[in-house]
Structure formats: C-alpha cells, structure tokens
N, C-alpha and C positions, 0 to 999 in steps of 0.2 A: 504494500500500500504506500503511496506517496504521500510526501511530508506537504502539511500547511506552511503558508510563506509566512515568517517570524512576525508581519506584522499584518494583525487583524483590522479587514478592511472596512468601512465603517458600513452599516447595514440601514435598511429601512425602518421608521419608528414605528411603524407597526412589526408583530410580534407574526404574524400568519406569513407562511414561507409557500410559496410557489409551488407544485410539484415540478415546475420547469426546472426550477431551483437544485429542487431535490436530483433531481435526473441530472444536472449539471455537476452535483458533488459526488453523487455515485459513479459518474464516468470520469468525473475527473480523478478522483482517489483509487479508482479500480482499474482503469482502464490507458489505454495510450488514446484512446479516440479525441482528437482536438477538440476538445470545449473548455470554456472559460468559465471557471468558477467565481463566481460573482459574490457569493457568501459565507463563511467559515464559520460562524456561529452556531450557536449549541441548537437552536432550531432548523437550521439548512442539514445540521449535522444529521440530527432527527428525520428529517425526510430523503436523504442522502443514503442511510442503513438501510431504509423501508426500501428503496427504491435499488439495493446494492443487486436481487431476483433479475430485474431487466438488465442491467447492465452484462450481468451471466448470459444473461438469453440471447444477448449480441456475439458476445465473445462464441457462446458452443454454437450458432449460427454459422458463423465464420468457421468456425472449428469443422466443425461436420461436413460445410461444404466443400472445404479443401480434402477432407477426405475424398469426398462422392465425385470430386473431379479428376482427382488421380486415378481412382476404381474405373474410372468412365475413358480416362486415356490406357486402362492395359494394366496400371498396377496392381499388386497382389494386396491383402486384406495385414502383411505386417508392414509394408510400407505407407500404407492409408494411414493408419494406426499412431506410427512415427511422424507423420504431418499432423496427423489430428490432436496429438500432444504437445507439438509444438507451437502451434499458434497461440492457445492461452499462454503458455512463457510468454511470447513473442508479445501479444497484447497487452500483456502486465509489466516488458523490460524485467521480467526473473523475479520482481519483489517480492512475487508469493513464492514461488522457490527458495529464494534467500530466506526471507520468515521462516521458513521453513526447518531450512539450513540450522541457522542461529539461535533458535528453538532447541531445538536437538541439540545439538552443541549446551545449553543453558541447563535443558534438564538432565543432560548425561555428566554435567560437569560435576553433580552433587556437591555443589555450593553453596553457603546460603544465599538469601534471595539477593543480597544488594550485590554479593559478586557473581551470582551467577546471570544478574542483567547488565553487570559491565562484561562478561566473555559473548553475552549477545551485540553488544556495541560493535566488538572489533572486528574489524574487518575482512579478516581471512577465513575461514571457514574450516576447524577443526574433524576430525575422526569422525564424532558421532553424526557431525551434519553430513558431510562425504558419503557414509554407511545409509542414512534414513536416504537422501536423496536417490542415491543408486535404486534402493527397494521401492520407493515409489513409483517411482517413474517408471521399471519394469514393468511395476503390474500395471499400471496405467495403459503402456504399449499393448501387452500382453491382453488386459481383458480390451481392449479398443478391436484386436486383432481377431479374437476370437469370434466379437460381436459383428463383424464385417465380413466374417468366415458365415456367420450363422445367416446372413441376408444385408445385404445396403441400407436397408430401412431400421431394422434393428441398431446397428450400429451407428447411424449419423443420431437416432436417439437415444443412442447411451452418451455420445458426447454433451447432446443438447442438454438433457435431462441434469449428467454431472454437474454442467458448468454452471445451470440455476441452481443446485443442490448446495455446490461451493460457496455462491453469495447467499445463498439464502442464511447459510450458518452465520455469518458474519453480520445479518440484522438478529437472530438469536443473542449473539456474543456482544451485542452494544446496548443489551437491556436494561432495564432499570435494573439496579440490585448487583450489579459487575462493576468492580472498582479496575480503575488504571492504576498500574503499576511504576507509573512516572507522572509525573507533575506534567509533560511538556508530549510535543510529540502527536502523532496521529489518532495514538492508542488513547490517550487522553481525552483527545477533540471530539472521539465517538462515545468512549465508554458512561453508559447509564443514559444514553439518550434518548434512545428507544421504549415505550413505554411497553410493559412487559402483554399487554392484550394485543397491541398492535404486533408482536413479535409471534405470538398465538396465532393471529390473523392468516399474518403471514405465510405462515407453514401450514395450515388447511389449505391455501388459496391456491400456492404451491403444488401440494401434492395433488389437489383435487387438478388442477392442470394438465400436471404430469402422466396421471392416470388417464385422460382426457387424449391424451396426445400420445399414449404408450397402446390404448385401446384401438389405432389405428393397425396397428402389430399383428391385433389378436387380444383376446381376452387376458391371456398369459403376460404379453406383453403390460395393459395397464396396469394387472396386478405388480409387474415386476417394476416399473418405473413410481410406482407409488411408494413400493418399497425400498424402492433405492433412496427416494425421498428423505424418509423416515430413518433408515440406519445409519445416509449421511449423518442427516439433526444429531442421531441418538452418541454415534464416534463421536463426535463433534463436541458435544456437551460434556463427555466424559474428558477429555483433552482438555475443554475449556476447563473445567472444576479440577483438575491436578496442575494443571498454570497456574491459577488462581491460587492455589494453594501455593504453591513451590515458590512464587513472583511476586504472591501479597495484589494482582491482579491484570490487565491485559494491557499488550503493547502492541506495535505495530506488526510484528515478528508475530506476535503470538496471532492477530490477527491472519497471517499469510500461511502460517501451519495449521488451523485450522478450517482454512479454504484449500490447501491441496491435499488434506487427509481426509477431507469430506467427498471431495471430487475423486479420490482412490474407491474409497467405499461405494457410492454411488456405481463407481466403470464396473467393479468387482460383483457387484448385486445385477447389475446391468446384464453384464459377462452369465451368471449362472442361470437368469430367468432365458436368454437366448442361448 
C-alpha cells in the first residue's frame, strides 16, 4: 500500500465524503491506476476501505484477461497462470508482496513488538520473507494453472474472485476496534475507520456477488467462489489477530500480507472447487 504525502491537504467543511472520493483513495493507495487523490482524511479514508472490493475487481479484471489472451494466442494453462500472477505485482509496484515480505521477516524474527517493526522498516528482505514469498506465489501459479487446466472460464474466475477477496480483507482489517501499530504511516490513516457493520456489509455483498458470478460455472462453481470468499475473510482475520497481537496492531506491511494470503487462499479454494 502506498504512503500519504507528509502533508495533509486541507479538505471540504463538510464532513460527507464522495464515493468518487472514496474510489479515488482506494485506487490511489491500492492500485498504480493514475488518479488523484484529493482527500487523506479519516473520512475519505472510511470510504476509500469500503470501496478497496472495486478496486480488486479492476486489478483481477486485468488479471484474468491477460491470462485469456495468452490461452487464446497458443499458450498452455502454467504460462497463463504466470501472467495472471503477475499483473497484480505489476499493478500494486510489489507493495503487497513487500508487506508481505517484511511481515514475515517481523513475525519470524521473534522480537518484541517495537523491534520486530523496526526489522519490518529495513529494507532488505530477510530469510523468512525470501521462504513465505517463494511459497506463495507457487501456489498462486500452481492453483491459477490448474484452474485454466480445469476450463478458461473457471480460471479467469479464480483470478477475478481472488483479487476482490484480497481487498475485501483489507476493509475487514480497517474496522472499528483495530488499532495501528504506528502513530504515522498508511497503517495509521486507515486503521479503525471502517465502521465494523459496514465491514459486515461488505462481505455478504461480496460473496453474494461472487456466488452470483461463480454460478455462471455451474452450481459447483458459485458454491466454490463463495467459499473462496469466506476462507479468504476467515485466513485473513486469523493473520490479522496474531499481528495485532505480536505488533500491539496494523501497518502498512501488515496490511499487504494480509491481501496476498487472502488472495492464496481464495486461488487454492478456487483450484479445489474446479
């Protein structure tokens, strides 16, 4: 997730935030898509979380499509698979792989909390980030490959299904009742801003979606996209609550590890229903 600019820009005197708004700070903090964030505030922030679902919906759009175009010139189902993984890098610039990374690296360092969010600051990318990234991103390949093995249709909707499953965990993780583990920082700007019903909302609207658009598959299908849904949230929440614990509560980083282990879960549920 990218950083707010150090100085907050002065906002409108009223208090109700646009969903244009909203959609401009979820692509802007989420995404590479060029838009202009107009507002930083704990309200833009608020509708920014809510609205983090579409911006997924962009990115595994693109996603899936590059797969279905490679499939469609000749290529085989672990080549698709290897594009299809790499766009979301590509449209986030690795941040959520990095969070990722540096996550790993924090909670394997078995440090306490204030130094093991200084070995997430640095730089380089230690052992245990090296180890988790490698294993993600196999299965990722791995179940994208299979689902492209199992039909074109199945597979361009495990990507799609992933990529909203990814953000949708991260309006989850900015709920009321989730503290930031830093004063400063992105982790900050979002956490507790999301009102915990809207965050509920969310995730019915979500899966009811996904089953909606998984049922074009097959029956089997809606069933398995809704449940990919749902196991992302469920990883997701378990990750966020041992952050939380280990961190005293969420960063940026932590944000970006709990969008590519959500997006695993998701490919791998995805992978077993096809």
């Amino acid at each position: 997730m990218s950083q707010p600019p150090s100085e907050t820009p002065e906002t409108p005197d009223t208090p109700d935030v646009p969903w244009a708004d909203g959609l401009r700070f979820a692509f802007g903090t989420l995404t590479v898509f060029p838009v202009t964030v107009h507002r930083w505030d704990r309200e833009a922030a608020r509708a920014g979380m809510l609205s983090a679902p579409v911006a997924g919906l962009a990115v595994g759009v693109l996603a899936a499509a590059t797969g279905l175009v490679l499939l469609a010139l000749g290529a085989g189902p672990l080549l698709a698979a290897v594009a299809t993984a790499a766009v979301p890098a590509v449209l986030t610039r690795g941040l959520h792989l990095d969070g990722l990374a540096d996550t790993a690296d924090g909670l394997g360092s078995g440090k306490p909390a204030e130094d093991a969010l200084r070995v997430m600051k640095q730089s380089d990318i230690g052992p245990f980030g090296v180890i988790t990234l490698l294993f993600v991103l196999l299965a990722q390949v791995a179940a994208l490959s299979q689902a492209y093995g199992a039909s074109w249709t199945r597979g361009a909707l495990a990507a799609v299904v992933s990529a909203v499953a990814a953000r949708l965990v991260l309006t989850l993780a900015a709920r009321v009742g989730v503290p930031a583990a830093r004063p400063e920082g992105l982790g900050a700007a979002v956490a507790g801003t999301v009102p915990v019903r809207g965050a509920v909302l969310a995730v019915a609207a979500v899966t009811a979606l996904a089953a909606g658009a998984g049922a074009l598959a097959g029956t089997y299908g809606g069933l398995g996209c809704a449940v990919a849904v749902l196991l992302a949230c469920g990883a997701a929440e378990v990750l966020l609550r041992h952050c939380v614990r280990r961190f005293g509560g969420v960063t940026g980083d932590v944000f970006g590890s709990l969008e590519e282990g959500a997006a695993t879960v998701a490919l791998v549920v995805c992978c077993v229903f096809a």
